[in-house]
C-alpha positions as a LaTeX table, in Angstrom:
\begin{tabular}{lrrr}
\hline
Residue & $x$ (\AA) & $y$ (\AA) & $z$ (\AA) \\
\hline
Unk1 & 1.21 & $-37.57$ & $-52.36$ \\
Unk2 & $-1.51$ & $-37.32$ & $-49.65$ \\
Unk3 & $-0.06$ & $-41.05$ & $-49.40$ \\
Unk4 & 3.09 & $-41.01$ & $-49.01$ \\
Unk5 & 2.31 & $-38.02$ & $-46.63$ \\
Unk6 & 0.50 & $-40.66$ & $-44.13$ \\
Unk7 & 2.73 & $-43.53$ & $-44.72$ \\
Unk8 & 5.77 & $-40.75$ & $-43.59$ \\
Unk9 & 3.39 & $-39.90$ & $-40.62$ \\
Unk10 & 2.62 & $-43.53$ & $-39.55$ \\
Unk11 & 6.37 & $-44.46$ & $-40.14$ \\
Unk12 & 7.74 & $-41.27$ & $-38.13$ \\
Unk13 & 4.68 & $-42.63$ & $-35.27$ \\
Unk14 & 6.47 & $-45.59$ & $-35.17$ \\
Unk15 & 10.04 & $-44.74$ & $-35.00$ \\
Unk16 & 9.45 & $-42.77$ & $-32.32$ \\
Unk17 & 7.13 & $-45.09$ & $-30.69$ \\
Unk18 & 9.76 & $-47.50$ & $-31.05$ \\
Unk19 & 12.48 & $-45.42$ & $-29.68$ \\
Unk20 & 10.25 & $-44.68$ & $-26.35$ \\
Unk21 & 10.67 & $-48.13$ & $-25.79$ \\
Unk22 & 14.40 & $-48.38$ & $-26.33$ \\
Unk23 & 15.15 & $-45.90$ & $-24.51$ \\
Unk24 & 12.74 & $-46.90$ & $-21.32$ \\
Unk25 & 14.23 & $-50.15$ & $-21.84$ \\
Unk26 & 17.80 & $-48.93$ & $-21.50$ \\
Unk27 & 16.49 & $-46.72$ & $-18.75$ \\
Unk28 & 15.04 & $-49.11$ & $-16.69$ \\
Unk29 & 18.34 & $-51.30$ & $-17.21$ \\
Unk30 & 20.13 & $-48.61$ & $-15.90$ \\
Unk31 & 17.81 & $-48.26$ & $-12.98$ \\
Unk32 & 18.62 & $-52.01$ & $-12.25$ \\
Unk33 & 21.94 & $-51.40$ & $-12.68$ \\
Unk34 & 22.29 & $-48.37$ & $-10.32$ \\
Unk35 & 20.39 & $-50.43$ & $-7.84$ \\
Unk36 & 22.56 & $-53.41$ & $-7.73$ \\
Unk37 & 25.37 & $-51.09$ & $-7.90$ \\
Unk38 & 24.04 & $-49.27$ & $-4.66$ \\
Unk39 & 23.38 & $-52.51$ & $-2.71$ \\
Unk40 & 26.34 & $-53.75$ & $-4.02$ \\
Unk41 & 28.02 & $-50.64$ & $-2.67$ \\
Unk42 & 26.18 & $-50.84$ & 0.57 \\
Unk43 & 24.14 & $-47.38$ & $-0.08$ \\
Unk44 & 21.37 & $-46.95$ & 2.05 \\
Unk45 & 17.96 & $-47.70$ & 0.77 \\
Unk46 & 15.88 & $-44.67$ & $-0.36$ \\
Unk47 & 12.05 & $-44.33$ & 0.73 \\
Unk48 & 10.85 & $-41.69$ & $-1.71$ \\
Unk49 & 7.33 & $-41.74$ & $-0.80$ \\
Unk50 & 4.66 & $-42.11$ & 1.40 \\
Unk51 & 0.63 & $-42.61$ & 1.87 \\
Unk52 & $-1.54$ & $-43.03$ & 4.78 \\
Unk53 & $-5.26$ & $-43.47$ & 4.89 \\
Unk54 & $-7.91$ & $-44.91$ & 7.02 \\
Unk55 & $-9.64$ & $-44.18$ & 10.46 \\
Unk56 & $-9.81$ & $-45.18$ & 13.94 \\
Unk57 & $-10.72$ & $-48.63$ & 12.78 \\
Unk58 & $-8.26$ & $-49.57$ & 10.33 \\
Unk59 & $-5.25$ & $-47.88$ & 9.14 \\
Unk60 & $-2.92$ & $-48.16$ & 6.16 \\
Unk61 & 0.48 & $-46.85$ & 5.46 \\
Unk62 & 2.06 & $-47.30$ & 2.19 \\
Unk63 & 6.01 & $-46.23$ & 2.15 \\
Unk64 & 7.60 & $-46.61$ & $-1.45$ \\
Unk65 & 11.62 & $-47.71$ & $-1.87$ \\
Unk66 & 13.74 & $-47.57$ & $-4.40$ \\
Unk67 & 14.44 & $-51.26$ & $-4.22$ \\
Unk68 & 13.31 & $-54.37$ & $-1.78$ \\
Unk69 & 13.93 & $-53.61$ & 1.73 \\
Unk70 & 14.10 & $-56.29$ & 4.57 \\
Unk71 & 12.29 & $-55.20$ & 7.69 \\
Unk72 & 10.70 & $-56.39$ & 10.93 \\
Unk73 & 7.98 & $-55.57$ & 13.13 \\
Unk74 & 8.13 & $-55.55$ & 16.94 \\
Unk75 & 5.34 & $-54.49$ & 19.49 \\
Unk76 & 6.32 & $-52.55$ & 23.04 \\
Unk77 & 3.70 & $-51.63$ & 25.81 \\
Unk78 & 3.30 & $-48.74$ & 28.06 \\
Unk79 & 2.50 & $-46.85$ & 25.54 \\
Unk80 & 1.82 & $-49.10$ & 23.07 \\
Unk81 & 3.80 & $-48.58$ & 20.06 \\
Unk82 & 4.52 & $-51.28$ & 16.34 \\
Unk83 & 7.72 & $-50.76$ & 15.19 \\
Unk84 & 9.47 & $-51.18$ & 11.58 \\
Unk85 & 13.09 & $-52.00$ & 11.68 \\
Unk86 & 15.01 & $-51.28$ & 8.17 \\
Unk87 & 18.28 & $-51.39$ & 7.11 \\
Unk88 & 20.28 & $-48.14$ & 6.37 \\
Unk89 & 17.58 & $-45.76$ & 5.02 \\
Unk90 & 17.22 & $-42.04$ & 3.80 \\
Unk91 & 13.79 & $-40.89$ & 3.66 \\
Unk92 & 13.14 & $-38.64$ & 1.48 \\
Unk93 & 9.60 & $-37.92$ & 1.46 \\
Unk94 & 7.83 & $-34.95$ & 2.96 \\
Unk95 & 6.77 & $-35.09$ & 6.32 \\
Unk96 & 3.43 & $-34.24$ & 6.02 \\
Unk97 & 3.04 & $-37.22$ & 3.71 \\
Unk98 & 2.72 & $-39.19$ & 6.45 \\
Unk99 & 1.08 & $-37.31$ & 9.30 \\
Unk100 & $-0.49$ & $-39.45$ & 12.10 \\
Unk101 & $-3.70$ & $-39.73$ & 11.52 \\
Unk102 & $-6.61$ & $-43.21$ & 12.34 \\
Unk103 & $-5.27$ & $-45.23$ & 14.42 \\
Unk104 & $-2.22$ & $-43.53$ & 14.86 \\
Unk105 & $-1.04$ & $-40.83$ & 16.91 \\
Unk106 & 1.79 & $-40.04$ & 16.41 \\
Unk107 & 4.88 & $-41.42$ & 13.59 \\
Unk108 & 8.85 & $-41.06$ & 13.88 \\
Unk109 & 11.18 & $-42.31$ & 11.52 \\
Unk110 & 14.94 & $-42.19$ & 11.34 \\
Unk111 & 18.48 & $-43.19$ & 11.48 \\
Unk112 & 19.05 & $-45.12$ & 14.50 \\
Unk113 & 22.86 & $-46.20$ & 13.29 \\
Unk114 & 25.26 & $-46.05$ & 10.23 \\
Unk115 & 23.52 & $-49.88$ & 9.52 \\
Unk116 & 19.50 & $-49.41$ & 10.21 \\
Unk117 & 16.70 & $-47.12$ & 10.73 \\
Unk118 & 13.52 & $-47.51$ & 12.30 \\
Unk119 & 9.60 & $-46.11$ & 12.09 \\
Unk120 & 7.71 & $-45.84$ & 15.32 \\
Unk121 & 3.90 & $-46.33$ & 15.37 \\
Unk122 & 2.39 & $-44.68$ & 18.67 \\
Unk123 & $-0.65$ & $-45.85$ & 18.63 \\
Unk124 & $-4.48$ & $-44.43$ & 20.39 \\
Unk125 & $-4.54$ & $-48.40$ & 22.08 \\
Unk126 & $-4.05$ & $-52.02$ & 21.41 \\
Unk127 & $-3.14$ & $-52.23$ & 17.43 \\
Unk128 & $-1.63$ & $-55.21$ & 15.15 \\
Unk129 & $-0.29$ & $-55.43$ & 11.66 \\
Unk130 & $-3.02$ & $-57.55$ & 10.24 \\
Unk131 & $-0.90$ & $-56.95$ & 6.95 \\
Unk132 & 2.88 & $-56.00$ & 6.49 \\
Unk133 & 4.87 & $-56.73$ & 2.97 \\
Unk134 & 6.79 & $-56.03$ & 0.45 \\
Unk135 & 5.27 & $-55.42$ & $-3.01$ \\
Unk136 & 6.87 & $-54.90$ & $-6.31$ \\
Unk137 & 5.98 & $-51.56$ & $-7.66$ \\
Unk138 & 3.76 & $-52.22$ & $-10.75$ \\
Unk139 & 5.61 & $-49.75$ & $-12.93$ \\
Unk140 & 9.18 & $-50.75$ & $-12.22$ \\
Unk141 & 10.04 & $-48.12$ & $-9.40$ \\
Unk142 & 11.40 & $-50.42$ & $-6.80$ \\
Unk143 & 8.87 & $-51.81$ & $-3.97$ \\
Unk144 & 6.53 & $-50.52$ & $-1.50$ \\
Unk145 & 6.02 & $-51.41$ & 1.94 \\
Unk146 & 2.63 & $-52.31$ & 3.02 \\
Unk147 & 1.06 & $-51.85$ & 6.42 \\
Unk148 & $-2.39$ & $-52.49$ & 7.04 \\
Unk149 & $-3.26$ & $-51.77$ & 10.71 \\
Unk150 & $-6.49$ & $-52.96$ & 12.88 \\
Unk151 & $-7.82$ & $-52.29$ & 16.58 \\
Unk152 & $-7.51$ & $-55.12$ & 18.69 \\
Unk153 & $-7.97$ & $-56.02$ & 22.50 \\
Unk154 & $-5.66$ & $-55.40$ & 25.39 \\
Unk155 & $-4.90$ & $-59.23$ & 25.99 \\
Unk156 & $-4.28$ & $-59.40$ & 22.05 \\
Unk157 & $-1.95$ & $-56.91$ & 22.65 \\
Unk158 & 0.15 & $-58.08$ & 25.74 \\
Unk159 & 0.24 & $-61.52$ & 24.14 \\
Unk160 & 1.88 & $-60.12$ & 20.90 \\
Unk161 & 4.35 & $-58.41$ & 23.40 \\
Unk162 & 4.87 & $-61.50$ & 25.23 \\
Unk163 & 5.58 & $-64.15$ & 22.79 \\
Unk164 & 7.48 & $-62.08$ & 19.92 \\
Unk165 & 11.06 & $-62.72$ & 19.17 \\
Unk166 & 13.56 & $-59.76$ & 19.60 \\
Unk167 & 17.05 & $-60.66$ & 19.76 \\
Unk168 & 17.98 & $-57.20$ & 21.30 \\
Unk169 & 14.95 & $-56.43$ & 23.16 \\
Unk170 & 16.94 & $-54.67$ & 26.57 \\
Unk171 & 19.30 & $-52.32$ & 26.13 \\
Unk172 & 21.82 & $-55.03$ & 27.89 \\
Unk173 & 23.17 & $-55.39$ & 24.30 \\
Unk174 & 24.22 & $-51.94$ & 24.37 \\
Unk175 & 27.66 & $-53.03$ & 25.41 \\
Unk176 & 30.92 & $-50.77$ & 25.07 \\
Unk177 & 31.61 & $-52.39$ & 22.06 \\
Unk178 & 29.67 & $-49.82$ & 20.46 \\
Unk179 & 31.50 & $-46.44$ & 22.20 \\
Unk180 & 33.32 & $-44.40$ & 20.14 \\
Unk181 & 36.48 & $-43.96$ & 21.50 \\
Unk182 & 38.08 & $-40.31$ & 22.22 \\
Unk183 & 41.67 & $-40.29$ & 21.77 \\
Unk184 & 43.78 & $-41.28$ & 24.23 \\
Unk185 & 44.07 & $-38.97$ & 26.71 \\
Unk186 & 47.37 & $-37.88$ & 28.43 \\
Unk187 & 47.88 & $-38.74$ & 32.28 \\
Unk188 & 46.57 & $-35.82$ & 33.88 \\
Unk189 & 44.03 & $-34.77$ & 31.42 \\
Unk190 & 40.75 & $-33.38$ & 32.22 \\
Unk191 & 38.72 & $-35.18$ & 30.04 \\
Unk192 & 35.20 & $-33.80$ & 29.02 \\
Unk193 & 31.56 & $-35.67$ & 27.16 \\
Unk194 & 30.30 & $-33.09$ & 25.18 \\
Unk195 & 26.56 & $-34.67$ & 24.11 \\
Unk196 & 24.32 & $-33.53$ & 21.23 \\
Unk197 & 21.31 & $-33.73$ & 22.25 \\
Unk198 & 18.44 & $-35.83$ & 19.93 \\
Unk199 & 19.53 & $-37.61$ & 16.79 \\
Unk200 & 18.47 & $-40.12$ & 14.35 \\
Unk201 & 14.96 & $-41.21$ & 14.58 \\
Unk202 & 14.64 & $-38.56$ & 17.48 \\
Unk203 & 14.74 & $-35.31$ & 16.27 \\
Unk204 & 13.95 & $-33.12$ & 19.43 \\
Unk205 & 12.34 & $-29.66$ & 18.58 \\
Unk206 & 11.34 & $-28.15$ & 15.75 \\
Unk207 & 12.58 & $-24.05$ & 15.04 \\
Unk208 & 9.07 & $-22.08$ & 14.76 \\
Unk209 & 10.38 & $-20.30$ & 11.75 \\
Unk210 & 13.25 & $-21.86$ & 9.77 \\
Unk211 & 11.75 & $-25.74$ & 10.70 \\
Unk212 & 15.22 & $-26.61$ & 11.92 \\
Unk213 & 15.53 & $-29.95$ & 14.13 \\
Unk214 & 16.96 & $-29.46$ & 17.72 \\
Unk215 & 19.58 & $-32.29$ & 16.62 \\
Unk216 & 21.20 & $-30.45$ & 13.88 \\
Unk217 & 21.02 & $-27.55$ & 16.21 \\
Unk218 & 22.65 & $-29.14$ & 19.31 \\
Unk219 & 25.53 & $-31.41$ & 16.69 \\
Unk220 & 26.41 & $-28.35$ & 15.50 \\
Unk221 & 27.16 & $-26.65$ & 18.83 \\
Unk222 & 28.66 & $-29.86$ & 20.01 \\
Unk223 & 31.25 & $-29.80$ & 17.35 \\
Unk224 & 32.23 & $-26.17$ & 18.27 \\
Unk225 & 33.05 & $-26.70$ & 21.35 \\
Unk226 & 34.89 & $-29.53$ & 21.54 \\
Unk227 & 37.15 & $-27.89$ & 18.79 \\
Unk228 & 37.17 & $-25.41$ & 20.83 \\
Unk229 & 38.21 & $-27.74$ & 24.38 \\
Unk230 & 40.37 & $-29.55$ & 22.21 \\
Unk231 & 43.21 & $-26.28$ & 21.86 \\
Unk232 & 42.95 & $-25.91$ & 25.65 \\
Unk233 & 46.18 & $-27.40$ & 27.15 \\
Unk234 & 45.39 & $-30.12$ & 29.56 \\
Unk235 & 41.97 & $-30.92$ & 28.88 \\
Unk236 & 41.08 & $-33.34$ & 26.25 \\
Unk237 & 36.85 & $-33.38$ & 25.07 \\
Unk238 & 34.85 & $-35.86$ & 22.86 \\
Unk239 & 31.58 & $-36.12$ & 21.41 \\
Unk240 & 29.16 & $-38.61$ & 22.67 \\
Unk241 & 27.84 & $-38.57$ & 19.37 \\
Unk242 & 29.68 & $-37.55$ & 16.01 \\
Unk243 & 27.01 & $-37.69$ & 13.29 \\
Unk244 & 22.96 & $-37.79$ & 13.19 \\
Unk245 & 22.76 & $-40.94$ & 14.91 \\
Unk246 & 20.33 & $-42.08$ & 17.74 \\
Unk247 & 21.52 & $-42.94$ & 21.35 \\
Unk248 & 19.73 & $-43.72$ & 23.88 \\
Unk249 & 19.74 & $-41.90$ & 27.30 \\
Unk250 & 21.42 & $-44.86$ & 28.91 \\
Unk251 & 23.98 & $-45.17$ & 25.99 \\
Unk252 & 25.05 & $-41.75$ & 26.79 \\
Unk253 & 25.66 & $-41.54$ & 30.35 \\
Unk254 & 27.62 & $-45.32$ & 29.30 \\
Unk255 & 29.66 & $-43.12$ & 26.97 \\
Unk256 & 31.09 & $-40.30$ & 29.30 \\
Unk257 & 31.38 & $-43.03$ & 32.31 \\
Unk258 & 33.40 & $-45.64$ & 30.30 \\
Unk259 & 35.87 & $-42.73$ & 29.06 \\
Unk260 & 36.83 & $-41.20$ & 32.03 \\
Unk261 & 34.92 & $-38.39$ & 31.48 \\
Unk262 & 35.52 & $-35.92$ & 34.61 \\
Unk263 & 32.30 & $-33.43$ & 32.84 \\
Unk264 & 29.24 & $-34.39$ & 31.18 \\
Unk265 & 27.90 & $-31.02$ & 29.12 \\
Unk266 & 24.27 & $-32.72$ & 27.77 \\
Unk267 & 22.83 & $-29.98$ & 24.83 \\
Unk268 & 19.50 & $-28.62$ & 23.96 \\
Unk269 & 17.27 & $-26.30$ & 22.51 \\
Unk270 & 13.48 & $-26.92$ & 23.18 \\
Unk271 & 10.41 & $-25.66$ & 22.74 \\
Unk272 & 7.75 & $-24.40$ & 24.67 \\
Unk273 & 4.43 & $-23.73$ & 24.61 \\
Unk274 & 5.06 & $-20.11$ & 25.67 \\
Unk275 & 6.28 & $-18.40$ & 22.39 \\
Unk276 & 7.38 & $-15.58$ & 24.31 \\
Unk277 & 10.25 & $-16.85$ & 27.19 \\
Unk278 & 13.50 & $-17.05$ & 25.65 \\
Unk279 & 17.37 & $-17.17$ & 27.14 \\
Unk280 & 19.88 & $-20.60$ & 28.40 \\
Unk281 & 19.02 & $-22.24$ & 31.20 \\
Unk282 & 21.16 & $-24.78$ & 33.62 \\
Unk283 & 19.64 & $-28.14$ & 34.59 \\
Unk284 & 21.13 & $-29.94$ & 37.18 \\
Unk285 & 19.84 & $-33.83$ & 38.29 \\
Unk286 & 17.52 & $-33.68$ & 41.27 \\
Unk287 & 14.54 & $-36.16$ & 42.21 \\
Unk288 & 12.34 & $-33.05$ & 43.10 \\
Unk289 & 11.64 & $-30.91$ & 39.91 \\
Unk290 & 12.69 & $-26.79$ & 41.02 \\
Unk291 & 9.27 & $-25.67$ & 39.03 \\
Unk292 & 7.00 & $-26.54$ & 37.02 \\
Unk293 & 8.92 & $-25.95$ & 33.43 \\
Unk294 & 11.70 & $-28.08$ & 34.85 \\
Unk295 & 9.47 & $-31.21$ & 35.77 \\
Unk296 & 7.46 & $-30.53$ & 32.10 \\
Unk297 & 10.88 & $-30.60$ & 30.25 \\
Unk298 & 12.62 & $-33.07$ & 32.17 \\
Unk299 & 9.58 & $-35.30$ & 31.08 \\
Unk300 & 10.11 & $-34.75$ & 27.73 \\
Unk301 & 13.93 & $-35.14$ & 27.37 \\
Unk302 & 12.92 & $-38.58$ & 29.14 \\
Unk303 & 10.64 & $-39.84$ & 26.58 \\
Unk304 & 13.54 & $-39.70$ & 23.88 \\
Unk305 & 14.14 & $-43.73$ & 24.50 \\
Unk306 & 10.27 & $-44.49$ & 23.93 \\
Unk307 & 10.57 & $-42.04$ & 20.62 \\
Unk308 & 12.75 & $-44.16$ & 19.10 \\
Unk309 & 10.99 & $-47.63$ & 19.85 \\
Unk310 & 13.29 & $-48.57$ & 23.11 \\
Unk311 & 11.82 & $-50.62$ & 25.50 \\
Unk312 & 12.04 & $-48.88$ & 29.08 \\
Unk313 & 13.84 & $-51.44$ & 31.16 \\
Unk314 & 12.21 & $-50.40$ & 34.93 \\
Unk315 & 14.59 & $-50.73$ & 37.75 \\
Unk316 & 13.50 & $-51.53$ & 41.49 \\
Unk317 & 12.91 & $-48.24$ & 42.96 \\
Unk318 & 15.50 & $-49.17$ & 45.74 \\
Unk319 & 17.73 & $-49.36$ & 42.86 \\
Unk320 & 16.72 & $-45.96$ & 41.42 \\
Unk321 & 16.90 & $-44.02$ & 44.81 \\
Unk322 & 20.25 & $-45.86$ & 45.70 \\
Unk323 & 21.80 & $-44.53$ & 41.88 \\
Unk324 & 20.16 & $-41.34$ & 42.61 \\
Unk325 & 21.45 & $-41.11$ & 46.30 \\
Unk326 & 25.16 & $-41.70$ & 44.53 \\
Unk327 & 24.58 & $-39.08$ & 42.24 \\
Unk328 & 23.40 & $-36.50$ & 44.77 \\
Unk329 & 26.25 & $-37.25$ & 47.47 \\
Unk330 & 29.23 & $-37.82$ & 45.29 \\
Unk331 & 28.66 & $-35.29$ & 41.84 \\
Unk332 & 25.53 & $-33.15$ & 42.64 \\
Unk333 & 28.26 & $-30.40$ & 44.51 \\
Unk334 & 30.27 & $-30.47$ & 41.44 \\
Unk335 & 27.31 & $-30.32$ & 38.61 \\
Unk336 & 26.04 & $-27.10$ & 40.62 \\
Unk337 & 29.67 & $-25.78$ & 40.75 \\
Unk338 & 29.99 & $-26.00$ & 37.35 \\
Unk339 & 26.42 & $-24.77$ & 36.17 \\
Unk340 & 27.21 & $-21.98$ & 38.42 \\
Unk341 & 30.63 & $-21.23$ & 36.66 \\
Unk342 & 28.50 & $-21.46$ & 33.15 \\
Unk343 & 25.79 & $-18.92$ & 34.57 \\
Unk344 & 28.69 & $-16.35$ & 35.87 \\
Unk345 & 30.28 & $-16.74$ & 32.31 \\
Unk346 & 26.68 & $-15.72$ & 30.55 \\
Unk347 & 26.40 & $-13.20$ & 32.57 \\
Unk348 & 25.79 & $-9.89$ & 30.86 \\
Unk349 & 26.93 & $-11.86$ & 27.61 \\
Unk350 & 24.02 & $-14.15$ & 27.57 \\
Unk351 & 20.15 & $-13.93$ & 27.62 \\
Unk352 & 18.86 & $-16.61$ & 30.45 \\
Unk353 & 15.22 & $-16.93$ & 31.68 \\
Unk354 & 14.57 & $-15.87$ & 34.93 \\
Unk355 & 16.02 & $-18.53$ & 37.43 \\
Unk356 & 17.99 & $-20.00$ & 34.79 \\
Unk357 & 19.85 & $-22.37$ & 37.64 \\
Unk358 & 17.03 & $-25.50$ & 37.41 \\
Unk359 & 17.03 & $-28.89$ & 38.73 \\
Unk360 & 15.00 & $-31.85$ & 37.79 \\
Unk361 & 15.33 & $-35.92$ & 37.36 \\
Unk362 & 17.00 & $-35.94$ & 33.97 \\
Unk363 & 17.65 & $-39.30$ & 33.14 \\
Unk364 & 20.98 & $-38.46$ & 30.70 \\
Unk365 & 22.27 & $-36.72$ & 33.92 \\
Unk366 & 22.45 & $-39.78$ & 36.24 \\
Unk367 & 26.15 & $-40.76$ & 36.12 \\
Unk368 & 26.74 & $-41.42$ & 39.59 \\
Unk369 & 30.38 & $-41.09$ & 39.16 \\
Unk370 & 30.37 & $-38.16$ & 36.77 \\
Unk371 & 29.53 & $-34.38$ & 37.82 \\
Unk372 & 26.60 & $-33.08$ & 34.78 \\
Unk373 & 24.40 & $-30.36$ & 33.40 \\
Unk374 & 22.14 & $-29.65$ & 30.92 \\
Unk375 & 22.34 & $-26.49$ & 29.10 \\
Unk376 & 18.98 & $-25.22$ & 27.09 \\
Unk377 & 20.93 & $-23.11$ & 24.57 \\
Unk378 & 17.78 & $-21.57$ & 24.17 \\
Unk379 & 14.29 & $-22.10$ & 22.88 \\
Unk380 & 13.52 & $-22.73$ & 18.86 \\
Unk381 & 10.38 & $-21.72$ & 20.04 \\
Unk382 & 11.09 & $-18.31$ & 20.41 \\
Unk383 & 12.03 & $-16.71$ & 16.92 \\
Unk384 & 14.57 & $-14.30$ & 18.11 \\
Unk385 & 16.41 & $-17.45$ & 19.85 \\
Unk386 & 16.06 & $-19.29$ & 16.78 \\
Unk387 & 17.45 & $-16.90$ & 14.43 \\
Unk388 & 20.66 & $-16.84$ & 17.16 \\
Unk389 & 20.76 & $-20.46$ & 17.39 \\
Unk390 & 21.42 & $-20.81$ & 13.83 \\
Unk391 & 23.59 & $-17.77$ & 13.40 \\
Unk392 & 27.83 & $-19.07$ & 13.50 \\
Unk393 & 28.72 & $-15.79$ & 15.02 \\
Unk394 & 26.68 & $-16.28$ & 18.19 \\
Unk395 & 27.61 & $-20.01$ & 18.10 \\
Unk396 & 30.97 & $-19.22$ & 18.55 \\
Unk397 & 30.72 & $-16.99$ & 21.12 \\
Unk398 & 28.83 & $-19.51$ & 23.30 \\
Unk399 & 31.13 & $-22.05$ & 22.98 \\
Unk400 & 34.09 & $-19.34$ & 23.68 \\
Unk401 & 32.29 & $-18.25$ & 26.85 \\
Unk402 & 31.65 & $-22.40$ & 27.87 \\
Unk403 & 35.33 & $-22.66$ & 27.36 \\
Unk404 & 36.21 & $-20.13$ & 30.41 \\
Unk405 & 33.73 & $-21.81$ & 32.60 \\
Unk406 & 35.32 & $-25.11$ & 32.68 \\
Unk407 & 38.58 & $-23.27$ & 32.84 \\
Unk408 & 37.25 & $-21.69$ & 36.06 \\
Unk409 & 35.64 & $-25.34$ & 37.07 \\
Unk410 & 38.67 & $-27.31$ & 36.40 \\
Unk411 & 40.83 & $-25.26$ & 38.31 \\
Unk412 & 38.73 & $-24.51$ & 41.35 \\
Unk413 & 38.39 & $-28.27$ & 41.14 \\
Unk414 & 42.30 & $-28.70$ & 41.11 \\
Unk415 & 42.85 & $-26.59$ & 43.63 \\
Unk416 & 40.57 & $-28.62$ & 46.27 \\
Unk417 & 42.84 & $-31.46$ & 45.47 \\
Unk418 & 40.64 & $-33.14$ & 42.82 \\
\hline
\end{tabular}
């Protein structure tokens, strides 16, 4: 009896060690199959998880996928930065999981179209990829990519630069091939850009409380009001960008100028290191900052090409004074007629910050051709702006109160012949 007893126990051992097996076997065919399926489909790759150790030495970052992805790895100076080039890719890992740390100082990753995504490595100085590549996970779970980092010296560094291959290196390729098309305006139309700020790779600011990214933020205000233009008769608006996808500054004043656009409405909602100033503020392009906070922010918002791994094309600076000379002599009138229409629209309706008419060199507010602001929305910083920033109500009475100001600009502008 005592037996049979262990026989029935070894047997029942087995059977279920044997069914383990099926059943990982059929599992991990249907893994296989739901990969092919998803390339097959064209579904973005997913990067589930992520590891970085190492000092100021030698660095490595470890970045699991669901299945094999293709990447490349380009180097950019001033500051120096490596960066990863991917297909399509959702990350789904948690941030913290891969924290600068070592040799690097800072890490963004992200959507930069609906066909890749990119990570940027800042880096503390000079820095190669002694090791990048794609490993087959050990247990079956798709790959992981492989990036082992080391110090090197400046000439190292500018010779990398130098002699790499990058097929789209300047943003020359950015061609108006790739500009979403508003539709077609009627003759007579006022036509408006209404820009999201951030997107993609570039996130902007982060909400104090909630975590929120500026560029959901700024999307979903975007949206609104060009709804919103949209039932106005006689003015027709469109979105410089429709869905979380990265543009660069240039792309965007490209955008507005190559449809028509008689506006450019650019839209934030920063942070700053003082928790305690909240309201909107209007930026309007100068080449001498108003104040301090402009010339700080201005700064930032100019950095969002080098967040995303873009290689800042420098123009002669008779070229840059000439385009800035346009800007002020033919639009800088109209950009402070209109930021002045927004302000007399907030008032008593909106919180600003004291002196909330600002100017500085915003580089997404150089069309010379195309009167522009910059509207702070107001500060994720701040937790009572936050909790408004996020809140539909207050969205919509923004938008309703942006509305009546380019009413008011339009037809002041109309009735001065333009």
């Amino acid at each position: 009896m005592f037996k049979r007893a262990r026989i029935t126990a070894k047997s029942a051992s087995w059977r279920s060690t044997f069914a383990r097996r099926v059943l990982t076997a059929f599992l991990a065919v249907g893994l296989l199959s739901a990969v092919a399926a998803a390339v097959e489909a064209g579904d973005p790759l997913l990067a589930y998880g992520a590891r970085i150790v190492g000092d100021d030495a030698r660095t490595r970052i470890v970045i699991d996928f669901d299945r094999e992805p293709r990447f490349s790895v380009h180097y950019i100076a001033n500051p120096e930065r490596i960066v990863i080039d991917l297909p399509a890719t959702a990350f789904g890992f948690p941030a913290k999981d891969l924290a600068a740390r070592g040799l690097f100082k800072d890490i963004r990753y992200g959507k930069m179209d609906e066909e890749s995504a990119r990570i940027v490595l800042t880096t503390a100085g000079p820095v190669k990829l002694a090791l990048a590549k794609v490993q087959a996970d050990e247990a079956g779970k798709g790959h992981r990519l492989v990036l082992d980092a080391e110090m090197i010296d400046k000439q190292a560094f500018a010779e990398l630069v130098k002699t790499q291959s990058w097929s789209d290196r300047t943003e020359a390729a950015e061609t108006t091939s790739a500009i979403p098309a508003p539709e077609k305006a009627a003759p007579g139309d006022f036509v408006i850009a209404v820009d999201a700020g951030h997107g993609g790779i570039d996130t902007g600011a982060i909400g104090v409380d909630t975590k929120t990214e500026e560029k959901q933020v700024t999307l979903a205000f975007a949206k609104a009001l060009t709804d919103r233009l949209n039932k106005e008769p006689g003015i027709k608006a469109f979105l410089t960008r429709e869905d979380d996808e990265f543009l660069s500054l240039s792309q965007r004043v490209l955008i507005a100028r190559q449809n028509h656009a008689g506006l450019f409405i650019s839209l934030h909602a920063d942070t700053l290191k003082q928790k305690d100033i909240r309201g909107a503020t209007v930026y309007t392009i100068s080449d001498k900052a108003s104040d301090k906070l402009a010339a700080d922010l201005a700064e930032r918002e100019n950095l969002s090409d080098q967040i995303a791994g873009k290689e800042t094309v420098a123009e002669p600076p008779e070229v840059a004074d000439i385009l800035l000379d346009l800007t002020r002599r033919e639009t800088q009138a109209f950009s402070i007629s209109l930021a002045e229409s927004v302000l007399n629209s907030f008032k008593d309706q909106v919180g600003t910050i004291n002196n909330p008419h600002r100017h500085a060199g915003f580089r997404v507010l150089q069309a010379p051709d195309v009167p522009s602001i910059l509207l702070e929305l107001g500060f994720l910083s701040n937790a009572e702006d936050e909790k408004l920033l996020l809140d539909e109500t207050w969205r919509g009475k923004i938008v309703g109160l942006l509305t009546d100001a380019v009413k008011r600009y339009r037809a002041a502008v109309m009735a001065n012949g333009g």
